[in-house]
C-alpha positions, 0 to 999 in steps of 0.5 A, spaced: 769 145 247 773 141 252 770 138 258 772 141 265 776 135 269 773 135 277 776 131 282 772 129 288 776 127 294 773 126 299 776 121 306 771 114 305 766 112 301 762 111 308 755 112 309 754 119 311 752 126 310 758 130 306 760 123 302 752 122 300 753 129 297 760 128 294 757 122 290 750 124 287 754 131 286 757 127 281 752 124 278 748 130 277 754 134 274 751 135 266 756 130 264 757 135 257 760 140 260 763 136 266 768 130 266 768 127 274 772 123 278 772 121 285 779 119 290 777 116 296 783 117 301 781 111 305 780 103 303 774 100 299 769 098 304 764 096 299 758 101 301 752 103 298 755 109 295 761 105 291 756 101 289 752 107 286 758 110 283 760 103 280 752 104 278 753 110 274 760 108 271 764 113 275 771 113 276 773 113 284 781 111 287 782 108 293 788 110 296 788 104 302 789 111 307 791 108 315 787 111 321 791 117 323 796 122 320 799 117 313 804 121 311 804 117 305 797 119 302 800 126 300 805 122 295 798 118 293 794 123 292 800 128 288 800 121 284 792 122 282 793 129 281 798 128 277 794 122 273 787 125 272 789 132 270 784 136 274 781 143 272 778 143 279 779 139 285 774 139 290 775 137 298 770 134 303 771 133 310 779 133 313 781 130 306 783 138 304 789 137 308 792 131 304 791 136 297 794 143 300 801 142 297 798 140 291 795 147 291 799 150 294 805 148 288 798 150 284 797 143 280 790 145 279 787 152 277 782 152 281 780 150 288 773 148 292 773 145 300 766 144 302 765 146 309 760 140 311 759 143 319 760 149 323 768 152 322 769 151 328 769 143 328 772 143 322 779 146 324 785 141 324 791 141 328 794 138 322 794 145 318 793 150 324 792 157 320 793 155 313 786 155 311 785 162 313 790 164 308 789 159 302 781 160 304 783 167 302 788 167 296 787 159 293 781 155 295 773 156 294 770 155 301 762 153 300 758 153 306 752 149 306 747 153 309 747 160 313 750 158 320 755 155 316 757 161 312 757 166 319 761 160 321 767 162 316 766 168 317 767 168 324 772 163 323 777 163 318 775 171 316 773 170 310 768 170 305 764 164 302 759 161 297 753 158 300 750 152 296 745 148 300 746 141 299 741 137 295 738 129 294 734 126 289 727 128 291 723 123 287 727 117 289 724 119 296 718 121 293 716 115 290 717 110 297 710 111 299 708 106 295 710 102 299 708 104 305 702 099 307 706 093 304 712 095 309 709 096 315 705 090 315 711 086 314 715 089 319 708 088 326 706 095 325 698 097 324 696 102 321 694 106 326 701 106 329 704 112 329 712 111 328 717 116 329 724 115 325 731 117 327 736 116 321 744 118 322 750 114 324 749 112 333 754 117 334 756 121 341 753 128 336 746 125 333 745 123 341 740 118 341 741 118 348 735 124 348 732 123 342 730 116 346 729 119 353 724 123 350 721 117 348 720 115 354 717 120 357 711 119 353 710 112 350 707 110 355 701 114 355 702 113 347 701 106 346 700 106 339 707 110 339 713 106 336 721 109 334 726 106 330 733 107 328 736 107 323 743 106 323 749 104 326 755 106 330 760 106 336 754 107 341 749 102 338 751 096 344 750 102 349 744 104 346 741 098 346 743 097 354 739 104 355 733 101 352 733 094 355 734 099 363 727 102 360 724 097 358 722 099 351 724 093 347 717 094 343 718 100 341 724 102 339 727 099 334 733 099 332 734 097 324 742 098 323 744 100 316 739 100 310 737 100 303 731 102 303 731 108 307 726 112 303 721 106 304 722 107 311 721 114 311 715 113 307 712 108 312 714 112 318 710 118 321 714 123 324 722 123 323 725 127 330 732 127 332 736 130 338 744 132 334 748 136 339 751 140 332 749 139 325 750 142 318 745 141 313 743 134 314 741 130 308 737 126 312 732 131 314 732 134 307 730 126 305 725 125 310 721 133 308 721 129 301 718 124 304 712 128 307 714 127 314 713 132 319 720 134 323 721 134 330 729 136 333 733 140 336 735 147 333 742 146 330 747 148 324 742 149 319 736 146 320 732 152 322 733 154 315 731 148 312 725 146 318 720 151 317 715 153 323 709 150 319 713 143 317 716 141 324 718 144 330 725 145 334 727 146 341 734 146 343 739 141 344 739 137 350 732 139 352 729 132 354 721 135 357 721 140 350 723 134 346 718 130 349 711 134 349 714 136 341 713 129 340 708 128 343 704 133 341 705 130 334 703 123 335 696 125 339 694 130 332 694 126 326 691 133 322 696 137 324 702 131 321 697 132 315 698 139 315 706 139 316 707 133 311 704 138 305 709 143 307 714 138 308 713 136 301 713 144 299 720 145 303 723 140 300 723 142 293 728 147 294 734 143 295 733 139 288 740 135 286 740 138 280 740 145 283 746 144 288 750 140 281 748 147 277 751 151 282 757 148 283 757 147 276 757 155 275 762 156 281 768 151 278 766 156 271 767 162 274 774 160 278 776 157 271 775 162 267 777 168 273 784 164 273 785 164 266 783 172 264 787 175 271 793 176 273 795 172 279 794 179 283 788 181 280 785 173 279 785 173 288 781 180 287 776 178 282 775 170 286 774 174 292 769 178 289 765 173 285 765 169 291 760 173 295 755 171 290 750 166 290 751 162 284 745 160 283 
């Protein structure tokens, strides 16, 4: 049997949330039945996610992209089509715009866009209305959680798949055996109770209301400590906003690692304060980890956050955000509590899982294509789609 060529493309290899997917999607595709290359619009930028694709001898081009509309990435990205000769081709983020003409002049005989957030801050001007019409006739959308799915629905008009994300739970499983050991490298007792952010410092993770509420109860909370993990356009700003608070001691700001589920695993509680989200891998991360959650009500996440392993309050609600944390740190037995629950969640959102959904998904479409008619093929696409392929 031959193997079914896939084609992650994807904008950059940076570190972040689709990226991450995309990358340990392709290591955890069964390599019997799939053969998995990656095509990153941007340039090299020598990341922990090139490093592990290199790791995992997985093939990945990089197209040398310019900031902004680069006309010439259309011809690149028809070159690679045109080399690879994928079954399926799998966009993330804003790179299903260079592939729609090949798409559209049906170079590949299936198609899957992974909508990462809500529709409405994935829609592009460059495209306009196009989605909507490949979304109904060429294009698998997969939604990456329930408010993801309405969001297509209420946006593109269309009907999509929903595949929640998923990670590698015993590397974040593993990471507690270094808790005491990091902890103590790093100035903390072990009595402290440390809070931990994990996301690139931008306008929509608000940081701003995450350390505000902070503020407003670490000083009745000596022992309380949080740490960012991160960087990003707001970190000079950041910085500033804890110096004027005075809270240099106590928050801390750790810039991009490593060993994150070492982190998470010397951490106590993982809170965030995100205007908008999907299905953040770090808060999937930090469930495996065992940590309680405490953030903001958004995207996904009240999916993946249930009431005994965290609590939500509404975006920008600074006070609600503080009593949540403060409550957390004051009651070591409710944490405990949360952190087997957490542990519980987490198991839902194997990587293995998400990988053999996908898997099934790229079949159906491969095989609806090959015994349909072009007219009857959008007919049984449509309605397979609807079902979970899990």
């Amino acid at each position: 049997m031959n193997k079914i060529r896939v084609l992650q493309v994807i904008p950059s290899l940076a570190i972040g949330g689709a990226e991450r997917c995309a990358v340990q999607l392709m290591g955890a595709l069964n390599s019997e039945h799939f053969e998995v290359a990656a095509l990153s619009l941007y340039p090299r930028q020598g990341t922990e996610l090139e490093q592990m694709l290199e790791q995992r001898r997985l093939s990945v081009t990089f197209l040398n992209k310019k900031r902004g509309l680069d006309v010439r990435i259309f011809g690149g990205v028809w070159q690679q089509i045109q080399k690879f000769r994928p079954h399926i081709i799998h966009t993330h983020l804003h790179a299903f715009n260079y592939v729609i003409p090949a798409v559209i002049a049906g170079k590949v005989q299936g198609a899957v866009h992974t909508i990462h957030s809500v529709a409405e801050r994935e829609r592009s001007r460059l495209v306009k209305g196009l989605p909507r019409v490949l979304f109904s006739r060429a294009v698998a959308p997969v939604a990456i959680a329930c408010e993801v799915q309405a969001s297509i629905r209420r946006v593109f008009g269309v009907e999509s798949v929903l595949i929640p994300n998923g990670i590698p739970l015993d590397v974040y499983r593993s990471g507690s055996r270094m808790r005491t050991e990091w902890r103590k490298e790093q100035g903390f007792h072990g009595d402290d109770v440390v809070f931990v952010c994990v996301g690139r410092l931008d306008p929509v993770k608000n940081h701003e209301v995450l350390i505000d509420a902070f503020a407003r109860f670490c000083r009745e909370a000596p022992r309380a400590h949080l740490l960012l993990v991160g960087d990003g356009e707001l970190q000079l700003r950041l910085k500033a906003q804890v110096e004027r608070l005075k809270l240099t001691r106590r928050v801390h700001f750790l810039g991009l690692r490593k060993d994150v589920p070492t982190i998470l695993a010397a951490s106590d509680v993982y809170a965030f304060a995100s205007d908008h989200e999907g299905s953040p891998l770090s808060i999937l991360e930090a469930l495996a980890a065992g940590l309680p959650i405490v953030g903001t009500a958004v995207g996904g996440v009240p999916e993946m956050v249930t009431a005994e392993a965290g609590i939500l309050t509404r975006p920008r609600e600074v006070d609600s955000l503080a009593s949540s944390m403060k409550l957390l740190y004051s009651d070591a037995g409710r944490r405990a509590q949360m952190r087997e629950a957490a542990v519980k969640q987490a198991a839902r959102y194997d990587v293995t899982r998400m990988a053999r959904c996908y898997g099934h998904l790229y079949t159906v479409l491969l095989d609806a294509r090959s015994s349909q008619s072009s007219g009857a093929y959008f007919a049984a696409y449509a309605s397979r789609l609807r079902e979970d392929p899990s």
